[in-house]
N, C-alpha and C positions, 0 to 999 in steps of 0.2 A: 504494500500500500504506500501509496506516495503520502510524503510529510503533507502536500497543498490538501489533499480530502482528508486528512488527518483534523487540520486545521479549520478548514472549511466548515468539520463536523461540531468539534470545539464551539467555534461561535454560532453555529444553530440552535446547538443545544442552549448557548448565554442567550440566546435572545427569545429560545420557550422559556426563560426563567427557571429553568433545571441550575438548582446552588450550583456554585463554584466547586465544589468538592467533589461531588457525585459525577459533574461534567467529564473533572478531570481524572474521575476514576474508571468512569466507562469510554473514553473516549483512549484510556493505556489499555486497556484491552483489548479493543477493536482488530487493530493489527494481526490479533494473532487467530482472533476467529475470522477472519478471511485469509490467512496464513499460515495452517497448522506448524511446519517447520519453525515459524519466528521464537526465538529464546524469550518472550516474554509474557508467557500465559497469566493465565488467573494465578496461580500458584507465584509465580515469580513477581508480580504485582504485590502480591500481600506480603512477601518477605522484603520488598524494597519499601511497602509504606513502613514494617515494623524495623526493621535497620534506621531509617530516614531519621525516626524519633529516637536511635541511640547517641544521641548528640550532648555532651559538655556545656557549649554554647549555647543551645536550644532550652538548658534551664532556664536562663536569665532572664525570657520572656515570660513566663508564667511570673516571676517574680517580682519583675519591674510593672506589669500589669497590676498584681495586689499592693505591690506599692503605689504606685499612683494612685488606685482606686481607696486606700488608705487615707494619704495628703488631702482626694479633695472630699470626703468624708469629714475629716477633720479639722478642716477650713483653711489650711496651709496657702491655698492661693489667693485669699483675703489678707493673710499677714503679710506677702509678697506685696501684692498692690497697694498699702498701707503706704508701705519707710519707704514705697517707690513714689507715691503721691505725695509724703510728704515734704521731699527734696523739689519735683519738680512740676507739681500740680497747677502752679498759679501760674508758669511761663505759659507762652504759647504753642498752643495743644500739648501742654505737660499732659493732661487726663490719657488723651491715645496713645501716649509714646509709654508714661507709663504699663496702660495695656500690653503695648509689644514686647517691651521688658519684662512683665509677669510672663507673658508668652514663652518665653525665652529662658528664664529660669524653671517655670514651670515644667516645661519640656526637661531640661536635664533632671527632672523627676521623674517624667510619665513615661517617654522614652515614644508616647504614641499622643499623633494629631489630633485624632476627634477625642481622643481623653484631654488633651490639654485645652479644645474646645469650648467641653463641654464645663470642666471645672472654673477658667476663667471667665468664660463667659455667663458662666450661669449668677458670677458675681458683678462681673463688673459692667455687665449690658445694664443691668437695671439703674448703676449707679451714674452713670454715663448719660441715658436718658434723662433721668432727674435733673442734672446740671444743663439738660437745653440742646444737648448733642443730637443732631437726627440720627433716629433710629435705624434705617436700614444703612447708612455710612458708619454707624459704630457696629452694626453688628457683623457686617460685612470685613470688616478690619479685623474682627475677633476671628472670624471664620479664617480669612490668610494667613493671618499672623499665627494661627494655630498649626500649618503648615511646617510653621519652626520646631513643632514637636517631633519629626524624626529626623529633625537636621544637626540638631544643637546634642549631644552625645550625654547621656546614653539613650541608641536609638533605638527601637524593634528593628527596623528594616534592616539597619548594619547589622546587626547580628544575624540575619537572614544572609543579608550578602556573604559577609564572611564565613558564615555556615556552608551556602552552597557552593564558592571560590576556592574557602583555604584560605581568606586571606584573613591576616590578624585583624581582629572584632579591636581590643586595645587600638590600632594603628589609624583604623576606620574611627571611632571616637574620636581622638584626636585631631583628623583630619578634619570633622565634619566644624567644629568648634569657628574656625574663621571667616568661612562660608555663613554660616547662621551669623554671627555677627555683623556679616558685611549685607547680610540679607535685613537681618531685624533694623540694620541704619536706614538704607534707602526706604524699608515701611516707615519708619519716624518721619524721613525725611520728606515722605507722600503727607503724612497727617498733618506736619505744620504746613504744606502747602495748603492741604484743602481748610485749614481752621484758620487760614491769613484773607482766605478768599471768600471762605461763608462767614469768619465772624464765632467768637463765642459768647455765652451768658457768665461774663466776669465776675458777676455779683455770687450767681450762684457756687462758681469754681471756688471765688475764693470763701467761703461761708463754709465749703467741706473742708478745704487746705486747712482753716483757720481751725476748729474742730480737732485735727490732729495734732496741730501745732500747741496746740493749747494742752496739749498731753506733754510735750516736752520731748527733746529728740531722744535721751536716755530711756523715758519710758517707750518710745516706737520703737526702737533699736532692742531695748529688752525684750519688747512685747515681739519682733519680729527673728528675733535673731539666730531662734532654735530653725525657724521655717530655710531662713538664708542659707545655713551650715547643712543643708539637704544636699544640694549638687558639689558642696566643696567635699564631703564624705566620699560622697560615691566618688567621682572623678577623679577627687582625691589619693582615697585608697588603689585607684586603679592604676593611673600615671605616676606612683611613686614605685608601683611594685608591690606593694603589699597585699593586694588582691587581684584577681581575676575579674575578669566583668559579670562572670558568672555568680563568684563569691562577692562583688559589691553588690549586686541587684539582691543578696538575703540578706547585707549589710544593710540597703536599703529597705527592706521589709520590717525588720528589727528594729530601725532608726523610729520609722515609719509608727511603730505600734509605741515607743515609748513617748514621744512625744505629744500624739496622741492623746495616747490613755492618762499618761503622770503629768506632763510639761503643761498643754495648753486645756488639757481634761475637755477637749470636745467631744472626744469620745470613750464608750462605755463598753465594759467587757460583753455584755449582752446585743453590742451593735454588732461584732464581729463575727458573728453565723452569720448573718446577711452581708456583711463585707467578702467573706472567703465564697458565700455560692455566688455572689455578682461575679467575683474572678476568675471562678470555674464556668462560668455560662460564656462568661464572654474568652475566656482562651480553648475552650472545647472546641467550637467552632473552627478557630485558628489553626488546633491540630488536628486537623481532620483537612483542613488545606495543605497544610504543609506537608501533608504527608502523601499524598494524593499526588501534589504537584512534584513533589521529589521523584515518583514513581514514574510521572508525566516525563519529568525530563530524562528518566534511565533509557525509556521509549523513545525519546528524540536522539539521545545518543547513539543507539542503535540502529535507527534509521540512519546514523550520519547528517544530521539536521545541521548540527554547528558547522561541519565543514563545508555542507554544502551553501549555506547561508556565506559563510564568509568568503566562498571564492567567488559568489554571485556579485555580492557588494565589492568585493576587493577588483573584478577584472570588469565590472562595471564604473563604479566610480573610481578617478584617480587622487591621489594627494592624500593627507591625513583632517585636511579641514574641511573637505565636502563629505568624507566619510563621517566625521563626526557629525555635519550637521545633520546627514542624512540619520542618522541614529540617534539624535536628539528628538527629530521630528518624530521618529516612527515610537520613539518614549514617551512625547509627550501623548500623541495619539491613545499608545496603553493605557496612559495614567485616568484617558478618559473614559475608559471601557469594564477598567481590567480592576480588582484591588491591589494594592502593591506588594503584598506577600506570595501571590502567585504569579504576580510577573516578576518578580524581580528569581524567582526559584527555577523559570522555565526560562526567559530571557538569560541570563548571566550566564547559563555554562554555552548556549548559542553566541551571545556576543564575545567571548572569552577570549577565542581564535584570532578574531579582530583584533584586540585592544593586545594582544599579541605581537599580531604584525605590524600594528602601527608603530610598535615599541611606547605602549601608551600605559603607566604603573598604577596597576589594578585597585590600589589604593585613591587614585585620581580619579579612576572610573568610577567605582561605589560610589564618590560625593556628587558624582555628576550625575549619577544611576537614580539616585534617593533623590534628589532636588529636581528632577524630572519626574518624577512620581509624585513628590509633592505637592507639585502644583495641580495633579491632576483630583487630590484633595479638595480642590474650589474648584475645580471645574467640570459642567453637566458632561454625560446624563448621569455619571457617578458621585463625583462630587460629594462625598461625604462629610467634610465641614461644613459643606452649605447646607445640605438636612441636619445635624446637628445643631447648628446656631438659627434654623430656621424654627425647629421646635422649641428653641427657646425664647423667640420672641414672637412667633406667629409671622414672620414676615416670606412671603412665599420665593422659594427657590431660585425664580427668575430673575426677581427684584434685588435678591441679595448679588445673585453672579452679574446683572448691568452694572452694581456700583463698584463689584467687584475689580471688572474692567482695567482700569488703570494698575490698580495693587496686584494684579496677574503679571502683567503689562513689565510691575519693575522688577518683577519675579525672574520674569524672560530676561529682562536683561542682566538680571545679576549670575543666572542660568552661561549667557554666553562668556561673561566675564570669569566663572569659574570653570567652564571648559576648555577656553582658549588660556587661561594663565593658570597654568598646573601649580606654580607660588600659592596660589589663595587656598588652595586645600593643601599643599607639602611644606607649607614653609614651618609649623609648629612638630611636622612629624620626622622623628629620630631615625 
């Protein structure tokens, strides 16, 4: 069977609404009931989805899931937004930049977009509104700026890449760190433009500033300061050596629960049944992708899918900057189809070949990999920070993705800036 009707079958099935999992588990099959001879029956299917889950690195997701879903339980991205609002609240559009900066640390919590979504936003849309800010341009900012949640390390998706690469999960962190930063600036740098042009409600800005102010910066920084030491922990422990990403993300579970329970006491030992099944509902799902698409890609291997793909591209397009952009295009295309767990698990050992011959360090690729996915985060028909931030304010999908528009827009170009200068992801990595 050729890989095209393989594929072909793929998205018939995504477009009857057959899950992703199931797609991808009858569609590794296929091949061999029309090919009794092919090495990869029913039998060898179920031993690659159970190998696929014998992963080291594969822990750290279940754990950084219950951590995050721990943090915004416990109001952690409230304390973030706080000592962030109270520095820069009263400048011009201090409130959104603040937002992007919760974003942004928050993410080195969640390690995932619509979780870092759904927690700051669930606080800081309401507050935002109040002060005068329109509502679909603040909620819209929440939904991209949540995007930084698997850019800014520690990420699900790197751990995913690295998993299915080999490449160091540690190296990938570190990479991803300059890139989110250079990302979260130009969103700031979108938000004072649009609050220079619409205008803010001064009075009421400053009436919250003054509120915290009036607490005293000792008391915010007290009151904040267990929430801040979250991503110096984890990242911490990781980039000195002391941990594994795998042992920071229970590092972070553990930070997660004492804080919590003892430090800021927002939560109680009887919240935590419903903490641990939210975790297991929403990563059950996840392993049942991953393991499915691991299986997906042993079938593409076998087909010879990667090498065929890369001589197709390689003796079609010439040079290394039309090849990339051509594989930026067809990523960003996935990111609007696809979830990025299962592309990035069937894509990456395909594009591998490529980034190969280009002599292009697979570490530079993953940041390019993840932030081309990201994007597809806010954008339809998938777009899942845009359903997320939509349920939280009622504001309907489409309305959110027009104002989106521009914050895509600087997305893409911080996208080309981090492909073409391999510096912005390699320059912190050893």
């Amino acid at each position: 069977m050729s890989a095209g009707i393989l594929f072909g079958l793929f998205f018939v099935f995504l477009a009857l609404a057959i899950p992703i999992s199931t797609t991808l588990g009858i569609v590794s099959i296929v091949p061999s009931l029309f090919n009794s001879s092919f090495p990869a029956n029913a039998q060898y299917i179920i031993r690659a989805m159970f190998a696929g889950m014998d992963s080291f690195p594969l822990l750290a997701v279940p754990m950084f899931i219950l951590s995050g879903i721990l943090m915004a339980r416990g109001g952690v991205s409230k304390k973030l937004f706080n000592v962030f609002s109270f520095f820069i609240g009263d400048k011009t559009a201090g409130m959104p930049c603040a937002v992007v900066i919760t974003c942004l640390f928050y993410g080195a919590i969640s390690g995932s977009a619509p979780a870092t979504v759904a927690a700051v936003g669930s606080m800081t849309i309401p507050i935002l509104i109040n002060m005068g800010y329109d509502k679909v341009f603040t909620t819209a900012l929440v939904a991209v700026s949540g995007g930084l949640g698997v850019i800014i390390p520690p990420s699900i998706p790197f751990i995913i890449y690295g998993m299915s690469t080999g490449t160091s999960v540690g190296e990938l962190f570190v990479a991803g760190i300059v890139p989110g930063l250079l990302i979260g600036s130009l969103l700031m740098g979108y938000a004072y433009y649009y609050c220079r042009k619409n205008g803010e409600d001064k009075e009421k800005i400053n009436a919250s500033v003054k509120v915290l102010r009036d607490k005293g910066f000792i008391e915010v920084i007290k009151d904040s300061s267990w929430a801040l030491l979250t991503p110096v922990i984890i990242l911490g422990s990781i980039y000195s050596g002391i941990a594994s990403p795998t042992e920071a993300a229970v590092f972070s579970v553990i930070y997660a629960l004492i804080i919590s329970l003892f430090v800021y006491k927002s939560l109680e030992l009887k919240d935590l049944w419903k903490i641990f099944i939210e975790a297991v509902r929403t990563y059950a799902p996840l392993l049942f992708i991953i393991s499915a698409a691991i299986a997906f890609s042993r079938v593409l291997t076998l087909l010879q899918v990667p090498q065929t793909v890369a001589e197709t591209i390689m003796s079609t397009f010439s040079g290394k900057v039309a090849i990339l952009l051509i594989i930026n295009v067809f990523l960003l295309f996935v990111g609007m189809v696809m979830d990025t767990t299962p592309a990035i698990l069937i894509l990456s050992p395909i594009f591998m070949p490529i980034i190969k011959a280009i002599d292009m360090n697979p570490i530079h690729f993953g940041v390019v990999m993840v932030v081309n996915l990201a994007i597809g985060f806010v954008t339809p028909p998938v777009g899942v920070n845009l359903f997320v931030a939509g349920s939280l304010t009622g504001v309907s999908v489409l309305d959110i993705a027009k104002e989106a528009i521009p914050l895509i827009i600087i997305f893409l170009v911080a996208l080309l800036f981090i492909t073409f200068i391999p510096e912005i992801s390699l320059l912190i990595v050893s």
